[in-house]
C-alpha positions as CSV (number, residue, x, y, z in Angstrom):
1,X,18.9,24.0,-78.6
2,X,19.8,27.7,-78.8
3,X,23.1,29.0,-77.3
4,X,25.7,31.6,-77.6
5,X,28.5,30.6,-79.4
6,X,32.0,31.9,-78.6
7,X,33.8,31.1,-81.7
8,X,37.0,33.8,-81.0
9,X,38.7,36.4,-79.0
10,X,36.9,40.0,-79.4
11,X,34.3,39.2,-81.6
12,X,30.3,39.1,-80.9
13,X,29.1,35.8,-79.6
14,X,26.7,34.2,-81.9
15,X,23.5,32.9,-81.3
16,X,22.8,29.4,-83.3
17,X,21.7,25.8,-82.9
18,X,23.9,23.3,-81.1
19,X,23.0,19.8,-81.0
20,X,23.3,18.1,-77.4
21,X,23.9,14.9,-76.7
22,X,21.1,12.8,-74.2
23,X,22.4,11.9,-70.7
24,X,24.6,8.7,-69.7
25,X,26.3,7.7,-66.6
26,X,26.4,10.1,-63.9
27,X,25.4,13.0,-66.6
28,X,21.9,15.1,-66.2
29,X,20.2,17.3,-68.8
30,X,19.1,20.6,-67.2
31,X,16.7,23.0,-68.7
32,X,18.6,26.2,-67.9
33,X,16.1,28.9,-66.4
34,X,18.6,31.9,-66.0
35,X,22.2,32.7,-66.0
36,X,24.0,35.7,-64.9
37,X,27.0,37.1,-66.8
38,X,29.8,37.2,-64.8
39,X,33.0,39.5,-65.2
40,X,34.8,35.9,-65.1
41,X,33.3,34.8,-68.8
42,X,34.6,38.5,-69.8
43,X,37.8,37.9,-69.3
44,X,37.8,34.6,-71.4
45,X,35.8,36.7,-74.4
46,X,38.3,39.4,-74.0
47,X,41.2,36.8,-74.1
48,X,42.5,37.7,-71.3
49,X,42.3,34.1,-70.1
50,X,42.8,31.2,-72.4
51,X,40.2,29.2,-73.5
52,X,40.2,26.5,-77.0
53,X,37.1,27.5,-79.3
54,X,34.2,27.1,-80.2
55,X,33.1,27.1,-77.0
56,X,30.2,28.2,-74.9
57,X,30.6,30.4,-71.5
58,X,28.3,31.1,-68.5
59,X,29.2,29.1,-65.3
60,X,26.4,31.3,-63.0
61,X,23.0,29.1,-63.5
62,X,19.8,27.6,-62.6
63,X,17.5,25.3,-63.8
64,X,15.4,22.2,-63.5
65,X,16.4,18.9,-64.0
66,X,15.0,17.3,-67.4
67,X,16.5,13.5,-67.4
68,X,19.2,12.1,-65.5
69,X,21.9,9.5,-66.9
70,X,21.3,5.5,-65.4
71,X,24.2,5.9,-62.8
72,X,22.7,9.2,-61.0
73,X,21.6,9.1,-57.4
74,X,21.9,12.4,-56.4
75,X,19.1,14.3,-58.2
76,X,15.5,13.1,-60.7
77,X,13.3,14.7,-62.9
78,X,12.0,18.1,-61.6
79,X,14.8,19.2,-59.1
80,X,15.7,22.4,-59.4
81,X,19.1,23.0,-59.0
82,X,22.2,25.9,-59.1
83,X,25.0,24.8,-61.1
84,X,29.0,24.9,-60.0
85,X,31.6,25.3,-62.4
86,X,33.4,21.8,-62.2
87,X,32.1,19.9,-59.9
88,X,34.0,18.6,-57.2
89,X,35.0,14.5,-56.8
90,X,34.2,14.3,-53.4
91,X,36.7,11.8,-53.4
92,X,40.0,13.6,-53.8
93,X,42.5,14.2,-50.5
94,X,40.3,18.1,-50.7
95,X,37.1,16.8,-51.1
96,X,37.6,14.6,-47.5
97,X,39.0,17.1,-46.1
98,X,36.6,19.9,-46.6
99,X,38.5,22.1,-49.1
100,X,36.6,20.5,-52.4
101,X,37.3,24.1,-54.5
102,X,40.7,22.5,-54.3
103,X,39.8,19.2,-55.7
104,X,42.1,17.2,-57.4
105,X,39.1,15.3,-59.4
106,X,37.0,17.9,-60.8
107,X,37.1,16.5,-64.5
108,X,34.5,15.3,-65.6
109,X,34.3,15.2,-69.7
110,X,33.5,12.1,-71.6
111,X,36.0,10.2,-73.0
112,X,37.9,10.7,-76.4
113,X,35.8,8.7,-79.0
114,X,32.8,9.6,-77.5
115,X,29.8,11.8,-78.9
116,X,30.7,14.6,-77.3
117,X,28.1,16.4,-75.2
118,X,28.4,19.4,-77.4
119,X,28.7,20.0,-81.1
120,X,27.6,22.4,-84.1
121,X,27.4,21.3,-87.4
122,X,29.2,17.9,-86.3
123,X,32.0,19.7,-84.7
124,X,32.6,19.3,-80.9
125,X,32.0,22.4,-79.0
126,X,34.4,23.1,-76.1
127,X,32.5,22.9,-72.3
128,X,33.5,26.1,-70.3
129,X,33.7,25.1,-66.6
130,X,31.7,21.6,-67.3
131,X,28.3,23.8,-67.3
132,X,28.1,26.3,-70.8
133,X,25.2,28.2,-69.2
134,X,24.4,30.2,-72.0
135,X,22.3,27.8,-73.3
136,X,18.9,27.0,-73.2
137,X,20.0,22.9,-72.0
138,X,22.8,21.9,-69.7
139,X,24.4,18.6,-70.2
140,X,26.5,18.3,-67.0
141,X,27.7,15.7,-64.3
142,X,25.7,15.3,-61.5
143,X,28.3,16.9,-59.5
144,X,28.4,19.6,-60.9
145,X,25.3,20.9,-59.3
146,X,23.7,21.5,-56.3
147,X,20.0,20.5,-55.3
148,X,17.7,23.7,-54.2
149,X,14.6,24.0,-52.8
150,X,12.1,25.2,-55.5
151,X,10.3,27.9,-53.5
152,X,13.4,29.8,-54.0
153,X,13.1,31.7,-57.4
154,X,15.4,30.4,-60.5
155,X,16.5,34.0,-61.7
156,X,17.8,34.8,-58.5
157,X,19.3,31.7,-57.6
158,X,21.4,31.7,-61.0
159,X,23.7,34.8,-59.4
160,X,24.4,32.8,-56.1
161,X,26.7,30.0,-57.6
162,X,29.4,32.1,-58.3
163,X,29.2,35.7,-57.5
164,X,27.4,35.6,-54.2
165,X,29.3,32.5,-53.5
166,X,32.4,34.5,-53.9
167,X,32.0,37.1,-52.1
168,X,30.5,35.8,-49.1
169,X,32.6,32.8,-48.8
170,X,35.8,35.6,-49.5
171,X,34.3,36.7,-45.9
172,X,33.3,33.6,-44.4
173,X,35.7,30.7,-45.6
174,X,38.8,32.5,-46.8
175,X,39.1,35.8,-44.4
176,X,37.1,34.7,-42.0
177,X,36.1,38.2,-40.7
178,X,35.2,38.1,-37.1
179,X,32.7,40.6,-35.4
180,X,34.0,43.8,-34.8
181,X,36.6,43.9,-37.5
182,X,37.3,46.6,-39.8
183,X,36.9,45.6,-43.4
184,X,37.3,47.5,-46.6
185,X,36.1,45.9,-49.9
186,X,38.0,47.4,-52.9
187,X,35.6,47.0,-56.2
188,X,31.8,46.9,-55.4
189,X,30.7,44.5,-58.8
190,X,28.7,41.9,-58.4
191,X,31.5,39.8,-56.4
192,X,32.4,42.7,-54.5
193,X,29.0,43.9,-53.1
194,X,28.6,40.0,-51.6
195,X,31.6,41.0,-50.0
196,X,29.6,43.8,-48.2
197,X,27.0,41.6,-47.2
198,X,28.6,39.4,-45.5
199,X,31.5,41.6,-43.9
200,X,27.7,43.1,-42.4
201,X,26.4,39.3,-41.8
202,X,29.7,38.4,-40.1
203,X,29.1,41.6,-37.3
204,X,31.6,43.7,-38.9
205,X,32.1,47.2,-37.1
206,X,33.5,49.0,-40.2
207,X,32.7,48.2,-43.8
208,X,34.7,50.9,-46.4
209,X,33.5,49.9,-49.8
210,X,35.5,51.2,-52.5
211,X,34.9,52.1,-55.8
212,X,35.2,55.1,-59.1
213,X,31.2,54.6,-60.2
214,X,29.2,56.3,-57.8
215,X,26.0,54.2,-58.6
216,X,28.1,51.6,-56.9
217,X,29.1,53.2,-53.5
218,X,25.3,53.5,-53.5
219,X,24.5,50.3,-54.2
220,X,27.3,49.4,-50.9
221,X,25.7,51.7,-48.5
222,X,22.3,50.1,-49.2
223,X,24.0,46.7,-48.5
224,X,25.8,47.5,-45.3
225,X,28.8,49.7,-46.1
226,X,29.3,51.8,-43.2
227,X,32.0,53.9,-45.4
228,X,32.6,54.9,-48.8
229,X,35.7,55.9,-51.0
230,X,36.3,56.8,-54.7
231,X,40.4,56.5,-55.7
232,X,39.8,59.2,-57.9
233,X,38.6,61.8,-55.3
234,X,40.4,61.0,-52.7
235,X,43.8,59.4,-51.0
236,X,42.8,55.8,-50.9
237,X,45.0,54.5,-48.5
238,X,44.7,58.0,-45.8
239,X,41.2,57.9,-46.0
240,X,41.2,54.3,-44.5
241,X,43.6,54.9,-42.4
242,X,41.0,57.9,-41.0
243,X,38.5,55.7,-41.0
244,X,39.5,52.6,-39.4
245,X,41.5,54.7,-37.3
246,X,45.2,53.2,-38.1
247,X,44.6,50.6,-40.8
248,X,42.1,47.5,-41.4
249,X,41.7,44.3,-40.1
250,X,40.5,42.9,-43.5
251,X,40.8,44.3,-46.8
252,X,38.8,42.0,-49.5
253,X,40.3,43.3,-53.5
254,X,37.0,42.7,-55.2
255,X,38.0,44.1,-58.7
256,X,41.1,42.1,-59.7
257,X,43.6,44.7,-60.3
258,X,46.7,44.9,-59.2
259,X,47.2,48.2,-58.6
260,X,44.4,48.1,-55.7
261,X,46.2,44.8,-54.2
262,X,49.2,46.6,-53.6
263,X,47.5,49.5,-51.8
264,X,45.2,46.9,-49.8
265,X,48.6,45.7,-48.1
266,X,49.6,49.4,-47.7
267,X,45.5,49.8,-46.2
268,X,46.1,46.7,-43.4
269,X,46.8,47.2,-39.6
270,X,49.8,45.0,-38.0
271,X,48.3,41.5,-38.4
272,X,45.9,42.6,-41.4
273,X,44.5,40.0,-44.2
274,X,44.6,40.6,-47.5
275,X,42.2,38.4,-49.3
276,X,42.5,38.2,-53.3
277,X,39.1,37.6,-54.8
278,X,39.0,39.2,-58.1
279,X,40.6,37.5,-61.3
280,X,43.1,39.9,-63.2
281,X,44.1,39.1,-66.2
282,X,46.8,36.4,-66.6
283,X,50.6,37.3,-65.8
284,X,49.3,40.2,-63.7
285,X,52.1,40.7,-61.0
286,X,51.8,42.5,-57.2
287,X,54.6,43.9,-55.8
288,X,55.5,44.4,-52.1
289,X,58.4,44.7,-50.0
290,X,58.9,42.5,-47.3
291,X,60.4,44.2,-44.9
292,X,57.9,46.3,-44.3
293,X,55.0,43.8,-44.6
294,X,56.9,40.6,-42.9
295,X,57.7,42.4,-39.5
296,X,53.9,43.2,-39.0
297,X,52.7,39.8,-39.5
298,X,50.1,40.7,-42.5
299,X,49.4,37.9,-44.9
300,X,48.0,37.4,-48.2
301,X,45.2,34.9,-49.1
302,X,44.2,33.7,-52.4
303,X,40.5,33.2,-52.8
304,X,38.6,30.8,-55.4
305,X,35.1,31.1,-55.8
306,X,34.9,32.0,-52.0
307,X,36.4,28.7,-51.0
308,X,33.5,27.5,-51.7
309,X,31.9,23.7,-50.5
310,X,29.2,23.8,-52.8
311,X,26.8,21.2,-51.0
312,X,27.2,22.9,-47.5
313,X,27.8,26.8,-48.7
314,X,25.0,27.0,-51.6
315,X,22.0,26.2,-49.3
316,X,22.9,27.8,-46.8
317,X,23.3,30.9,-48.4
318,X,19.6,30.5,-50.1
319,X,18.5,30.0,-46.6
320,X,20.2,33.5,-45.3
321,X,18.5,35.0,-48.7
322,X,15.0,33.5,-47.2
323,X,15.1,34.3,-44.0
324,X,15.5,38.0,-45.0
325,X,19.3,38.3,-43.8
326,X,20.8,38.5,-47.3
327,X,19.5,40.9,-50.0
328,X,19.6,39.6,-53.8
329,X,16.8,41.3,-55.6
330,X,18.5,44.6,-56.1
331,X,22.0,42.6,-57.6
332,X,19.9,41.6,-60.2
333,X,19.9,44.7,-61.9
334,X,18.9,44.0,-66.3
335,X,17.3,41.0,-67.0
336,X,17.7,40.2,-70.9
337,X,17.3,37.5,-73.5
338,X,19.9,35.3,-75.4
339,X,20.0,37.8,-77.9
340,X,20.9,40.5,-76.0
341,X,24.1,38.6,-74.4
342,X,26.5,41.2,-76.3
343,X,24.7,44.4,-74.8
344,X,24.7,42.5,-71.6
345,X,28.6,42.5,-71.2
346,X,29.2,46.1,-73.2
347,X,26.8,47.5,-70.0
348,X,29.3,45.5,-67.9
349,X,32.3,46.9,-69.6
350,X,31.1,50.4,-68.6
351,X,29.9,49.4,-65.0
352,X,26.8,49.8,-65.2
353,X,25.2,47.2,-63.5
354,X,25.6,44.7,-60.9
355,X,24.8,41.5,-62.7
356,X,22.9,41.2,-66.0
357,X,21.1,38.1,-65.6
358,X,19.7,35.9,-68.7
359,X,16.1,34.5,-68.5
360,X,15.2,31.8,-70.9
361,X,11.7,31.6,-72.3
């Protein structure tokens, strides 16, 4: 099969043949119909998370089930599915207690003196989050996807595993915004402008989307931002003070820098919630000081993948896309080839779309 080959830090991904192994056990072999490049892989090309090479990214996918292994129950031939980065036990203290992004099991590689499911010129290629989605095959456990219904379209369906996951599950399971609130979103990406939506789907009175690209703040106010701000035009932290008329309930930091966490706890209201949804780079440190953020009772959440329970969350938020409630088509904002996966992330390094979403012939 074709894939994109990450074989080290800062340097073009390659486009070559890797052989695949066929499915055993629990295992199922996906045909992969689109993935969406997500700022997540970026910060594994750009080193600024580890990861062993040669390995293959993309962890936002869907597909259609090809063959399935002699242990798998869960899916056949012809499903089409989304898939999740790791896969969940659903076995695990987390899994039974309904908090399976926490899962204690979530490994599921073959064993050492296996074939391994991945490998290029009879080396093993490394499995990024159990999927590699940039590939035209997917080799995965059957946990680590989730069964769709097929009216819903592939290409759109590939951004909801892990961007609109995240950001409406950083509303829904982590903040838990309640009508009414005030919420300000701080980076409107692909994660972040989820984060809109469903501050808007949860009744949300205010909605202050934050962000330097203009193209962005546009993109918000067309998803439900009642607000805008740009950092670089004006005082961050007065203007949502102004707005929300002493400080927010919620403030969701979208964009993973730390500079824009700190403010966010300067931005809350006595009692506020700062939830932590972007991924900065590793050994990125927030400060605070306690004693003005203890006596007023704000807290701090961390936030992975929206919390998200991938068998409950992912239909559910197909349905809301269905129904009419949830608006996808406009996040998808390039769709490319294989070839063009390097353009793909430099237009993401600039900001200039939302997600970049590969189609495979």
């Amino acid at each position: 099969m074709r894939a994109a080959v990450m074989h080290a830090v800062n340097a073009p991904i390659v486009v070559e043949d890797v052989d695949i192994a066929d499915p055993g056990g629990r295992e199922v072999l996906i045909k992969s119909v689109a993935s969406g490049l997500c700022h997540s892989d970026l910060l594994f090309l750009r080193g600024e998370w580890d990861h062993p090479v040669p390995t293959i990214l993309g962890h936002e996918v869907a597909g259609v089930v090809e063959a399935v292994g002699d242990e798998v129950d869960y899916l056949q031939p012809g499903d089409h599915v989304i898939g999740c980065a790791g896969g969940p036990c659903y076995k695990c203290r987390y899994c039974i207690v309904g908090r399976p992004i926490l899962c204690e099991g979530r490994h599921h590689d073959r064993s050492t003196g296996e074939q391994p499911r991945l490998s290029l010129g009879g080396v093993p290629v490394h499995q990024y989050g159990q999927l590699s989605a940039f590939a035209e095959h997917m080799l995965v456990h059957e946990n680590a996807t989730v069964k769709i219904s097929a009216d819903m379209p592939l290409d759109i369906a590939a951004i909801v595993g892990c961007g609109v996951a995240t950001g409406l599950g950083a509303v829904f399971n982590t903040a838990q915004v309640i009508p009414g609130a005030t919420v300000v979103v701080t980076g409107c990406g692909g994660v972040g402008l989820n984060c809109v939506q469903g501050a808007r789907i949860a009744g949300a009175s205010v909605i202050v989307a934050v962000d330097i690209v203009p193209s962005k703040l546009e993109r918000a106010l067309a998803l439900g931002a009642t607000h805008v701000v740009n950092p670089q035009q004006d005082d961050l932290v007065a203007e949502v003070f102004e707005i929300t008329a002493g400080g927010a309930d919620y403030v969701l930091e979208a964009a993973g820098i730390n500079t824009l966490a700190q403010q966010g706890i300067e931005m809350l209201r006595p009692g506020g919630v700062l939830t932590l949804v972007g991924l900065p780079p590793q050994g990125t440190n927030i400060v605070f000081e306690p004693a003005t953020f203890t006596p007023a009772e704000k807290s701090i959440r961390g936030c992975s993948v929206g919390s998200l329970r991938p068998r409950v969350d992912i239909p559910r938020y197909i349905q809301m896309y269905m129904s009419g409630r949830l608006e996808l088509d406009s996040l998808v904002s390039a769709r490319i080839s294989l070839d063009e996966i390097n353009a793909g992330f430099e237009a993401m390094e600039r900001g200039e779309v939302a997600r970049s979403v590969i189609v495979f012939d």
